[in-house]
KOLBA-688808 format. One record per residue (C-alpha): x, y, z. Coordinates in steps of 0.5 Angstrom, whole numbers, padded with zeros to 4 digits, always signed. Layout:
<nodes>
XYZ ...
</nodes>
This chain:
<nodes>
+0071-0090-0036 +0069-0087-0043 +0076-0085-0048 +0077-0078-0048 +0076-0075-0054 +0083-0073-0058 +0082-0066-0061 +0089-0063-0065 +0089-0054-0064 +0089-0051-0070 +0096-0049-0068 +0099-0056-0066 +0096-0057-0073 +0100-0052-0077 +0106-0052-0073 +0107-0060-0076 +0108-0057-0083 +0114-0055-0081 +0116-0061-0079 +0124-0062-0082 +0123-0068-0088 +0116-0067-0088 +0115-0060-0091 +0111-0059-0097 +0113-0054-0102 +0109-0047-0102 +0109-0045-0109 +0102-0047-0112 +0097-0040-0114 +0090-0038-0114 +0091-0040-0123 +0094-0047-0120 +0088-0049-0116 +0082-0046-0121 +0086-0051-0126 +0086-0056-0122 +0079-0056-0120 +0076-0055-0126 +0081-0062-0128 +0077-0065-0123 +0070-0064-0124 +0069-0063-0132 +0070-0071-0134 +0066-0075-0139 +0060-0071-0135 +0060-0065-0139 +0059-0070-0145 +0054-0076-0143 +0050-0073-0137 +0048-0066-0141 +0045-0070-0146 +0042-0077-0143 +0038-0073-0137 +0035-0069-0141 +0032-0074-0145 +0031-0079-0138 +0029-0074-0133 +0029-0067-0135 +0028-0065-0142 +0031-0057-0145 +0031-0055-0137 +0037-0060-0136 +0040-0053-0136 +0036-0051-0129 +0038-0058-0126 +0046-0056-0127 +0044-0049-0125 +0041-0053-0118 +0046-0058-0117 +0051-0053-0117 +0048-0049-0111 +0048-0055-0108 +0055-0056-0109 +0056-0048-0107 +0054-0050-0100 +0060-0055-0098 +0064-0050-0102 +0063-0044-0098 +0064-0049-0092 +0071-0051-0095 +0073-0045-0097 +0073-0041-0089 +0076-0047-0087 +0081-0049-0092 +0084-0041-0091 +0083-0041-0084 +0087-0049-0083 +0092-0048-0089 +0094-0055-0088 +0095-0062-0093 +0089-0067-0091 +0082-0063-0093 +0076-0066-0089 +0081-0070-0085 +0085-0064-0082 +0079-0060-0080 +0075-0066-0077 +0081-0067-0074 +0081-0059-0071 +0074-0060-0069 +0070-0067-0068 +0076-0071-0066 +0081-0076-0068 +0076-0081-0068 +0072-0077-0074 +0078-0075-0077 +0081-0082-0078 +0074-0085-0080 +0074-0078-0086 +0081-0080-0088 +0079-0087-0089 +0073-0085-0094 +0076-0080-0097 +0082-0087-0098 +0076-0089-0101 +0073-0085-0105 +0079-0081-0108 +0083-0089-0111 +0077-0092-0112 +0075-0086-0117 +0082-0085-0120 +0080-0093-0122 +0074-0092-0125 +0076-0086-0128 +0081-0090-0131 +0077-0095-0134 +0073-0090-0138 +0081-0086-0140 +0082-0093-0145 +0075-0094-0147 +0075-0086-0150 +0081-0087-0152 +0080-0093-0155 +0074-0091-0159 +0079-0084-0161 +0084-0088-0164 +0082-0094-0166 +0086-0098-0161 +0085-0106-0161 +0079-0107-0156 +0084-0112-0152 +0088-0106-0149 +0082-0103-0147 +0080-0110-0143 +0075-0111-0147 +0076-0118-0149 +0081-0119-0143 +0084-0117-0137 +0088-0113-0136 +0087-0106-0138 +0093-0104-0141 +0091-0097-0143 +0089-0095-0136 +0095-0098-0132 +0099-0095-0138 +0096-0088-0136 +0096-0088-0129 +0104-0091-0129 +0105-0084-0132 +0101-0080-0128 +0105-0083-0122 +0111-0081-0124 +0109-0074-0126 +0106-0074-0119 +0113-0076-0116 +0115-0068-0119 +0111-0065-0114 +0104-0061-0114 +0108-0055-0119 +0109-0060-0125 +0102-0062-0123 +0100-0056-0124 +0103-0054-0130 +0100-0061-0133 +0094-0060-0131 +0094-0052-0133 +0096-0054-0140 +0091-0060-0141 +0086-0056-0138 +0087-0051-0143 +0086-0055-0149 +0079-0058-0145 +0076-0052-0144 +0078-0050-0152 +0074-0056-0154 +0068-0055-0150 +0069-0048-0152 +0069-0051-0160 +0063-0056-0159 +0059-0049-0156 +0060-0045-0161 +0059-0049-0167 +0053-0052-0163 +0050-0045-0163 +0049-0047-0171 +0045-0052-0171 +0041-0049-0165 +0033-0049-0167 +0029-0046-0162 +0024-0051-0164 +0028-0056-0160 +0027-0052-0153 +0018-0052-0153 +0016-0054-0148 +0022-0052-0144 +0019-0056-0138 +0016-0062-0141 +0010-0065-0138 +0010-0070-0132 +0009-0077-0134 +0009-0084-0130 +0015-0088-0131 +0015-0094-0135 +0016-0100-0130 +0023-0101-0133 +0026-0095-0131 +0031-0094-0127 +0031-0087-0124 +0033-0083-0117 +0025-0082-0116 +0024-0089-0115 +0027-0090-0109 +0022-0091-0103 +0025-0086-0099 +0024-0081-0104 +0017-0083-0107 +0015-0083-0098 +0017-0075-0098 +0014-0074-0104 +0008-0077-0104 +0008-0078-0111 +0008-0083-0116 +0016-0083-0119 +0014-0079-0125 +0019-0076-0131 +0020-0069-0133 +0015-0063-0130 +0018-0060-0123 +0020-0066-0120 +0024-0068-0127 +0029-0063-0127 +0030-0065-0119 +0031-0071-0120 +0036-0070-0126 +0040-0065-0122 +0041-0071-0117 +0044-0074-0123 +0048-0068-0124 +0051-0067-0119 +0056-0072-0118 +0058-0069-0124 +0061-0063-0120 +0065-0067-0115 +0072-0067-0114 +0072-0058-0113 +0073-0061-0105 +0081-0064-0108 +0083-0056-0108 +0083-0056-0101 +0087-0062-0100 +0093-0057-0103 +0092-0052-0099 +0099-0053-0094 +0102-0052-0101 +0099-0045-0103 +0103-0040-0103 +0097-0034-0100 +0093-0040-0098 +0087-0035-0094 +0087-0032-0101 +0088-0037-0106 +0084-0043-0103 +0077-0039-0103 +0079-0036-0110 +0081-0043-0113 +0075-0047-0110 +0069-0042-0111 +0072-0040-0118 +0073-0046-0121 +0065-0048-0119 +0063-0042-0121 +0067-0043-0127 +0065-0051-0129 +0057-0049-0128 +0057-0044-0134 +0061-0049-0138 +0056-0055-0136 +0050-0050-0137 +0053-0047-0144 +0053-0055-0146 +0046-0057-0144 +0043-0051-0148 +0047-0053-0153 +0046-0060-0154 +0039-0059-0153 +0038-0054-0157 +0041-0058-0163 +0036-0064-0162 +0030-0066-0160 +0032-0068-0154 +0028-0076-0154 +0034-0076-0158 +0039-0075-0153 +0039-0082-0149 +0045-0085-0151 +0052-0087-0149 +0055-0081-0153 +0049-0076-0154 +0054-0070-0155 +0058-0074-0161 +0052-0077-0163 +0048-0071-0164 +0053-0068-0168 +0054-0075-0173 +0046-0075-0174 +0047-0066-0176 +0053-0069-0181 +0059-0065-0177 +0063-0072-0176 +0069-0068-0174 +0066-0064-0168 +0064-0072-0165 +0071-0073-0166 +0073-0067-0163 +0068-0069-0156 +0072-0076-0156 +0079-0072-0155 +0075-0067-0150 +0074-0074-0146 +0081-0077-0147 +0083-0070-0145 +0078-0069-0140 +0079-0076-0136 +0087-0074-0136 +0086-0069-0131 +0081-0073-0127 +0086-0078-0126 +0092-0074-0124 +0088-0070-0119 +0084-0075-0115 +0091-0078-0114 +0094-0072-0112 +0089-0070-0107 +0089-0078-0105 +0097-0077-0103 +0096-0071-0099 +0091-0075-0095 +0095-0081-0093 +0100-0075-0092 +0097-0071-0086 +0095-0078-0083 +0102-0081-0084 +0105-0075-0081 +0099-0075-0075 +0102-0083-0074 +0095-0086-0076 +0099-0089-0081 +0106-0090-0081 +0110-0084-0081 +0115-0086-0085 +0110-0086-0091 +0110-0078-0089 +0117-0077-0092 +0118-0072-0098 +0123-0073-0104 +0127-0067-0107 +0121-0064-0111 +0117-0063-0104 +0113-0070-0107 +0111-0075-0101 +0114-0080-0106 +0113-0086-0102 +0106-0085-0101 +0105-0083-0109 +0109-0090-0111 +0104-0093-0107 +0097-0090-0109 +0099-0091-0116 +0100-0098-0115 +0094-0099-0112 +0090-0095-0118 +0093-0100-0122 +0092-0105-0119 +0084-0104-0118 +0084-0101-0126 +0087-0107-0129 +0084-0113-0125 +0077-0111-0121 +0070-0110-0124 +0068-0103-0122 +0061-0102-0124 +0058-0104-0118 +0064-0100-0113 +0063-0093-0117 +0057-0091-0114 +0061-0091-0107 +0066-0086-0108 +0059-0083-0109 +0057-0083-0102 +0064-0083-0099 +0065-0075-0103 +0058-0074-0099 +0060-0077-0093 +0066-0072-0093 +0062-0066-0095 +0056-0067-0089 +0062-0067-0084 +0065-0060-0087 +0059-0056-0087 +0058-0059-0079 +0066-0057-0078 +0064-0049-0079 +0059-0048-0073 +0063-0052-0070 +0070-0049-0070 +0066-0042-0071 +0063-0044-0063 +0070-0047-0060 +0075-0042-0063 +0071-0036-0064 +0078-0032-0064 +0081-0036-0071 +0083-0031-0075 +0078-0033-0081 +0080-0030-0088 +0074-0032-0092 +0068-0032-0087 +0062-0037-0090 +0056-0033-0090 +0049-0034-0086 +0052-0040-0082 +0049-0044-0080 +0044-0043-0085 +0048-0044-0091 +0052-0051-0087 +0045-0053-0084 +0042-0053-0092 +0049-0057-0094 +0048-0062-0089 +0041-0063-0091 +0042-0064-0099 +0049-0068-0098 +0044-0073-0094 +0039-0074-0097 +0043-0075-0104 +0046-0081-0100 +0039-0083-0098 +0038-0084-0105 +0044-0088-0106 +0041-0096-0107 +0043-0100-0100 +0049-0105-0103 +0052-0099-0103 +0051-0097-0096 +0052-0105-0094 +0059-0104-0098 +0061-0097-0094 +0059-0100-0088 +0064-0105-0089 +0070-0100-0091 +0069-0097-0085 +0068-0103-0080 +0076-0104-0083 +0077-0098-0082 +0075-0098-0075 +0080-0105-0074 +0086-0102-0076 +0085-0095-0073 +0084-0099-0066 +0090-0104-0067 +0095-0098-0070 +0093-0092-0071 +0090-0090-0064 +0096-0093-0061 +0102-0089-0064 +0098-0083-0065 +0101-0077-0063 +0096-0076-0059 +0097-0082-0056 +0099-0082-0048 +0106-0082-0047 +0108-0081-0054 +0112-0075-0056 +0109-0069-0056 +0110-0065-0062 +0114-0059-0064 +0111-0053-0060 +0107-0048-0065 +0111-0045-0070 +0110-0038-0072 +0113-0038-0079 +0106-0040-0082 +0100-0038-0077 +0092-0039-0080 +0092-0031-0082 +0098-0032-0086 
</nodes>
C-alpha cells in the first residue's frame, strides 16, 4: 500500500507561528532584509572573480556575464518573492515545498539547505582568516596556515554565535552597519578606479574566440556542455562570457537567505518582494560597476590572479586603494558568515517546530532567538572551519543552493494550480514561463558541476533520507496519531 503523500495547508502553516515558546519576533523592515541580502551576496566575489574571468574566459565583456548571471538569479528570485509574501513563515524553501510537494520533499529541501548554509558559513569562514591575515599581518598559524586549527575562523564564528543569540534585529543593525562600510569601499575602489580607466583597455569588448589550452580548467570543458554545444571548449567570444557568467553566478547566491526571515518581518507581503529583488538589483550594479572598472584599469590578460582587484591597484602605484579592497573583504566576508548562519538557524527552526527534528530545539530565548539551535550551528561551523579540509566540499553548497532554487521555481505553479484562492501579494509574472526558465538554468548549472560533487550530495541525502525515515516521519506532526496542531489562527493570515 503506497504512504500518502503529507502536504501541511498554508493555513496549518501560519497558524504554527504563533505556537506559545515558539514565536518569533516580527520587528524586521524592508532596509533589514536589502542589508542582509547584499551581506550575503557580496563577499570576495566582487573582488576576485571581476577580474579573473575577465582574464580566463570573458575579457572587458565580463561586465555582460554579471548582467546574465543576474537575470539568472532573477528567475528564482521572482518565484521567492510570490512565495515568501504569500507563506510568510521562517524555513524558505523547506516550508513552501512542505505547503506544495510534500513532507518527503521538504524534508530532503531542509537537509540540502543544512548542507548548504553550514557548510558555506565554514568555508567562508576559512577565507575571513586568510584576509584578515594578509590585512593585518597576522602570524600564519592563526590562519591555519602552518597547523590546525583555524584559530581566527573560530574566533569570528564564536562572536557571530552570540551575536545571533541577540535576535535577528541586533543582526540586522550588524549587518546594516558592516553593509554600509562595504558598499563604502566598493563605492571608493569605483571611484578612484575611474582615474586610471583607459579606454584602450576595453578593445575588443568581446575578444576573439580561442581554443583552450589543454590544461585549463573551465565550465566549457565538461562533456555535457561540449555535447550541446557541439564546439570545441573555447575562450572568450559569445561562449566566453556564457561560461564566465557560469562562474559568476555563484557570486550572487545567498539573496534565497532573505526569505528564510520572512516569519520575522514586520509587512512580510511587502517587505519580503522588496528586500529579495531590491537587494539583487542592487548587488548586480555593484558587480557591474566593478567589472568595468577593473577592466578598464588594466588589460585584463593581467587580471588572473588570487587578488586581481588589489593587485591592479599595486601595479598602478595606489597600495592604499589595495589595502582598502583587503578591508572591503574582511568586511565583506563578516556578513556572509552571520547571515548564512541566521538563515541556517530558522531552517532547523520550522523543522523543529514541524517535529522532523526534536521540537524542543524549536524553543526561543527572550530576544526571540532559537537559542538552542543557534548554539549548535555555531558549534558545528567551528567544528567544520577549524579542523575539515574545505576545498574539495565547497563546490557542494554550490549545488545544494541550486538543488534548493529548482524546487521553488516548481512550488509557483504549483501552489498557483492546488490554491488558485491564496491571497498573493506579490504575483511572479509570466508563470510558468519565468518558473520553467528558472528550472532550466538552475539545472543545467548543476549539470556542469563535476561528478565528485554529485557522488557526495547523493550520499548527504541518502543519510538524510535514514534519518527522516527512522525520526523524522515517525514524530511528524502529520504523523497518524500525533496531535493535530493549533487550528489556524487569525492573527497573522497570508494577505497580512
Amino acid at each position: 500500500m503506497a504512504m500518502q503523500r503529507r502536504v501541511k495547508t498554508i493555513e496549518q502553516a501560519i497558524a504554527e507561528t504563533d505556537d506559545p515558546g515558539h514565536q518569533l519576533k516580527h520587528d524586521l523592515r524592508t532596509i533589514d532584509l536589502i542589508s542582509f541580502g547584499i551581506g550575503v551576496i557580496i563577499g570576495t566575489g566582487i573582488f576576485v572573480l571581476t577580474g579573473q574571468q575577465a582574464a580566463v574566459n570573458a575579457g572587458p565583456a565580463v561586465t555582460l556575464s554579471f548582467l546574465f548571471a543576474g537575470i539568472t538569479c532573477a528567475f528564482a528570485a521572482l518565484c521567492y518573492a510570490e512565495l515568501a509574501s504569500s507563506v510568510p513563515v521562517a524555513g524558505s524553501a523547506y516550508t513552501y515545498s512542505y505547503a506544495t510537494l510534500g513532507e518527503v520533499i521538504a524534508w530532503i529541501i531542509g537537509w540540502d539547505l543544512l548542507l548548504e548554509l553550514m557548510l558555506g558559513a565554514a568555508v567562508v569562514a576559512r577565507g575571513w582568516s586568510a584576509y584578515l591575515q594578509t590585512l593585518l599581518d597576522l602570524p600564519s598559524w592563526m590562519a591555519g596556515a602552518e597547523a590546525r586549527p583555524d584559530w581566527a575562523a573560530v574566533a569570528v564564528v564564536v562572536a557571530l554565535t552570540c551575536l545571533l543569540l541577540r535576535g535577528a534585529k541586533d543582526a540586522g543593525r550588524f549587518t546594516g552597519a558592516l553593509v554600509a562600510v562595504k558598499v563604502t569601499v566598493i563605492l571608493i575602489v569605483i571611484g578612484v578606479g575611474m582615474r586610471y580607466i583607459d579606454t584602450a583597455n576595453y578593445r575588443p569588448f568581446i575578444p576573439p574566440a580561442e581554443k583552450l589550452p589543454p590544461d585549463t580548467a573551465d565550465v566549457l570543458r565538461q562533456p555535457i556542455v561540449q555535447a550541446f554545444l557541439g564546439l570545441e571548449p573555447t575562450v572568450y567570444g559569445v561562449y566566453g562570457i556564457l561560461a564566465a557568467a557560469s562562474v559568476v553566478f555563484f557570486s550572487y547566491i545567498g539573496f534565497d537567505i532573505v526569505a528564510t526571515t520572512a516569519e520575522e518581518t514586520k509587512n512580510p507581503q511587502k517587505d519580503m518582494p522588496r528586500g529579495i529583488l531590491g537587494s539583487l538589483l542592487i548587488c548586480t550594479i555593484l558587480y557591474m560597476a566593478v567589472a568595468a572598472t577593473i577592466t578598464g584599469m588594466v588589460p585584463y590578460q593581467d587580471l588572473n590572479d588570487a587578488d586581481p582587484l588589489a593587485q591592479a591597484f599595486e601595479s598602478l602605484g595606489v597600495t592604499w586603494a589595495a589595502k582598502l579592497v583587503a578591508l572591503g573583504a574582511v568586511v565583506g566576508i563578516t556578513t556572509v558568515i552571520l547571515v548564512l548562519m541566521l538563515g541556517q538557524s530558522r531552517v532547523l527552526f520550522a523543522m523543529a517546530r514541524d517535529r522532523l527534528v526534536p521540537e524542543r530545539l524549536a524553543r526561543v530565548n527572550t530576544h526571540g532567538a532559537p537559542s538552542t539551535i543557534t548554539m549548535l550551528i555555531g558549534l558545528g561551523v567551528v567544528l567544520l572551519a577549524a579542523f575539515v579540509p574545505l576545498s574539495e566540499l565547497s563546490e557542494l553548497v554550490s549545488i545544494g543552493t541550486l538543488f534548493a532554487f529548482t524546487v521553488v521555481c516548481i512550488a509557483v505553479p504549483v501552489l498557483r494550480r492546488t490554491r488558485p484562492d491564496l491571497p498573493r501579494p506579490f504575483r511572479t509574472p509570466w508563470v510558468p514561463v519565468v518558473p520553467i526558465l528558472g528550472v532550466a538554468t538552475c539545472v543545467w548549472l548543476m549539470l556542469n558541476l563535476p561528478v565528485e560533487t554529485w557522488l557526495r550530495f547523493v550520499v548527504w541525502m541518502i543519510i538524510g533520507l535514514v534519518i527522516y525515515g527512522t525520526y523524522g516521519r515517525r514524530h511528524s506532526r502529520l504523523a497518524p496519531g500525533v496531535p493535530p496542531s493549533e487550528a489556524p489562527g487569525a492573527r497573522r493570515t497570508p494577505a497580512g
